[in-house]
N, C-alpha and C positions, 0 to 999 in steps of 0.2 A: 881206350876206355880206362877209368883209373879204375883203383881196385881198394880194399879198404887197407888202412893203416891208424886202426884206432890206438894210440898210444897207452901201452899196456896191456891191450887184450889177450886174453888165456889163450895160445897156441896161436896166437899169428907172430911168422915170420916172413924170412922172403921171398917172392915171388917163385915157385917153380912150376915147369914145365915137363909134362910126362906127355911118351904118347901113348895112346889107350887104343882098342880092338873093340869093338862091338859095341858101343857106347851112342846113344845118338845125343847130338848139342843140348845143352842145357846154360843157363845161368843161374846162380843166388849171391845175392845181395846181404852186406852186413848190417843186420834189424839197428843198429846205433848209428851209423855215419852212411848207409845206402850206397857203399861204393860194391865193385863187385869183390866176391867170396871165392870166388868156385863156378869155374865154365869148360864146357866141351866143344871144341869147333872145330871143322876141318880146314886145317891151310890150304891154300891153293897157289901151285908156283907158277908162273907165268913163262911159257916157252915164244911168246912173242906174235903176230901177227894176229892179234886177240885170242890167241891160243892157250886155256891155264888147264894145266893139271892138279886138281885133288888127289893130295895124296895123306897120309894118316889121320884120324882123328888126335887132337893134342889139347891137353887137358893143365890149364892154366890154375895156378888153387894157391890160396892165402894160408889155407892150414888143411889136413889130412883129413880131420871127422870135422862129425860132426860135433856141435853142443847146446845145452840150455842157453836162455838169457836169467840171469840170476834173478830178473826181477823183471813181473809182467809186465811194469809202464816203462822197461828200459831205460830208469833214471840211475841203474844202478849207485845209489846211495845207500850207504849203511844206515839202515834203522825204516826207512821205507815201510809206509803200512802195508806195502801191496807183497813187498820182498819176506813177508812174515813165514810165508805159509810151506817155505822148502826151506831145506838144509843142505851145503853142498860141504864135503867132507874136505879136508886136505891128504893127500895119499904120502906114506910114509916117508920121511925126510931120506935123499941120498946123500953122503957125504957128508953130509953136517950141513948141507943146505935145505933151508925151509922153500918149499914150492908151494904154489898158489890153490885153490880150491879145484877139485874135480868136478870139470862143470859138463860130462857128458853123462853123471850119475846126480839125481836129484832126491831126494830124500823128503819128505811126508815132515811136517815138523813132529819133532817126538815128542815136545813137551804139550801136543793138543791136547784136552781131554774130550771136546766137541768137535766129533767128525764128520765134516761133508765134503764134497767135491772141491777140491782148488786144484786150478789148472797152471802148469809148466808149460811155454813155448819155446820154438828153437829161435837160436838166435840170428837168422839167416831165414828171407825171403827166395822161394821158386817163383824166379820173373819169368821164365819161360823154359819150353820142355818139361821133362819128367824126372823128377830124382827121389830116390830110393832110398829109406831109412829102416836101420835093423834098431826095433824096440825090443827091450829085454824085462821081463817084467822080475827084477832082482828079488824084489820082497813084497809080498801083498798077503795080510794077514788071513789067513784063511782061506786064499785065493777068491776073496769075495770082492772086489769092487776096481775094475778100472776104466777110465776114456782113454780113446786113442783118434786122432780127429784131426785135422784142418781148420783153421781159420785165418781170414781173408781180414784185409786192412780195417775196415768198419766193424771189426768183432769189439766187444765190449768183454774183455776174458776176466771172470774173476768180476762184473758189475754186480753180481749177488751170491748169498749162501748158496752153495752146492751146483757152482757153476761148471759144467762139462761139456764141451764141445756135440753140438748136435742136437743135445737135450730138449726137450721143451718148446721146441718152436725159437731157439736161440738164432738169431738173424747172424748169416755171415760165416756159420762155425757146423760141420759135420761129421760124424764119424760111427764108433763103434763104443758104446757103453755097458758093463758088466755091476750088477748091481743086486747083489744076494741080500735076500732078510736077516739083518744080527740078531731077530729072537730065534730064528730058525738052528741057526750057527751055534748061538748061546755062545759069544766068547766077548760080547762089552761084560767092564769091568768096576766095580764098585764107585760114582759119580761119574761114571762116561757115560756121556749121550752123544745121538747122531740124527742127522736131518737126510730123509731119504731126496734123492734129485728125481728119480723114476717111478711113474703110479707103483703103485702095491701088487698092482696084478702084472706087472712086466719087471723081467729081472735080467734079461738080456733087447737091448734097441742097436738096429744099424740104421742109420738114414738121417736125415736135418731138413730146414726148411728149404723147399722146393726142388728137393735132389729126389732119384729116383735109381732103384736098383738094378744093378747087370750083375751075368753072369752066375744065380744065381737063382735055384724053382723054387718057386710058392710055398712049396711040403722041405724045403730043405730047413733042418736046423741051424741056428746061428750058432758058431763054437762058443767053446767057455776060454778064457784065456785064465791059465796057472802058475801059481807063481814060476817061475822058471824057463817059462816059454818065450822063446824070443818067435815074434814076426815081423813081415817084412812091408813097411808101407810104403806108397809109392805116391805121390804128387806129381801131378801132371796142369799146370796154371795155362799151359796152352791149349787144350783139350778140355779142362773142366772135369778132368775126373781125380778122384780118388779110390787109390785100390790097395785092398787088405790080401796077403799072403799068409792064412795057417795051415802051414804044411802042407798036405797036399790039397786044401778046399780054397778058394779066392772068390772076394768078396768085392764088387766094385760097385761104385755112388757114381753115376753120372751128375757133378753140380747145376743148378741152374743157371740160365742163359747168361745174364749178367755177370757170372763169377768166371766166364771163360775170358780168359786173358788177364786175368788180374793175379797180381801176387799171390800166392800161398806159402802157410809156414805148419810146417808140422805142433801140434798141442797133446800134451795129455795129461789127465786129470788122474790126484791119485785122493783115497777120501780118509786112511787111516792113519795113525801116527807112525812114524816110523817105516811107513811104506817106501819104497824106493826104485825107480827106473831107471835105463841106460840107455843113451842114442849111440847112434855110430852109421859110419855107411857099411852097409851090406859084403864088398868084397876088402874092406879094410886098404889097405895099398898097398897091400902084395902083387896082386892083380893089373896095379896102374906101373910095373917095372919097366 
């Protein structure tokens, strides 16, 4: 299998090889050249007379974390109308060397004055198995508005105002959206305005079209996500599910039939300026020694 080698991309080097404990096979793919990212499989040595032994899970990776795509249509081109709606920082120079943008922290443009939903994806498709992303919600103004969600190859991300994963009867894209009244809040500010994505009478939605809820009773409340709170989402492209980790309640979208076996990529929508998230995998690569 080749593996991706887009020239210049933010944290790919060369290939290594870890073995890993408790992990079951996975692959993802790089959203720009489609080669592969990141896989778990178990070798199997061959003792002869069609005799093979499996023996450790080994976990082949182009780069450690996770990251955004800087830009929804993946044309990564400076000035891109689609590329408007995040900010990716540069983290402080070592040595007098300039490094390139932080692109597993995504940032709300600050200069918006009109806020609605614009959605961030990762840069790297779940072709199969299940893998695990820790969201951090770094900054969200008043802890009032965030998507956290999946979308699958025919998502149209970001095709209109206050686009969020799930929303609306949005074909292809499902998840968990947070969405507080700002007359309530009272915190827009002298010519900010905002376009709500979610009716008036609902201010927290789990679910998309054709998906359907696990693990999860009728009378249970959906959580509120705070600024500060990291959870822990999980894509599963072979099974069709998606599943949400807050602390200790979990939330899972069985997808519908169609969406099983098809790529997935993690999204999330943030709607205020300056708001900002973080991806990462969940045990970092301490874990993978």
């Amino acid at each position: 299998r080749e593996f991706c080698a887009c020239a210049g991309a933010a944290g790919v080097r060369g290939l290594r090889l870890q073995w890993v404990r408790g992990c079951r096979p996975y692959r993802t793919a790089c959203a720009k050249c489609g080669g592969l990212v990141d896989m778990v499989c178990t070798p199997r040595l061959p003792l002869g007379f069609g005799v093979v032994l499996p023996i450790c899970s080994a976990r082949l990776s182009r780069r450690s974390q996770a990251q955004w795509k800087m830009c929804p249509c993946g044309c990564e081109h400076e000035g891109c109308i689609e590329g408007r709606h995040f900010e990716f920082d540069c983290p402080p120079a070592e040595f007098g060397e300039v490094g390139g943008p932080d692109l597993q922290v995504a940032v709300r443009c600050r200069r918006s004055g009109f806020h609605s939903f614009r959605t961030i994806v990762a840069d790297e498709w779940v072709l199969g198995g299940e893998v695990a992303y820790s969201v951090c919600a770094q900054s969200l103004r008043a802890s009032s508005a965030i998507a956290i969600g999946a979308v699958a190859l025919g998502a149209d991300v970001n095709g209109d105002i206050g686009w969020a994963p799930g929303t609306g009867g949005l074909p292809h894209s499902w998840g968990y959206c947070l969405e507080r009244h700002p007359a309530e809040l009272g915190f827009l500010l002298f010519g900010e305005s905002d376009k709500r994505t979610l009716p008036e009478s609902e201010c927290v939605f789990f679910g998309g079209l054709g998906a359907t809820q696990e693990a999860r009773t009728p009378e249970a409340v959906l959580p509120t996500v705070r600024e500060g709170d990291t959870l822990v989402v999980a894509l599963d492209s072979t099974r069709g599910r998606l599943t949400f980790h807050f602390g200790a309640q979990t939330l899972r979208l069985q997808l519908p039939e169609e969406a099983l076996g098809q790529p997935l990529a993690l999204a999330v929508g943030l709607k205020y300026a300056g708001d900002a998230v973080r991806v990462s995998r969940p045990d970092g690569d301490a874990s993978l020694a």
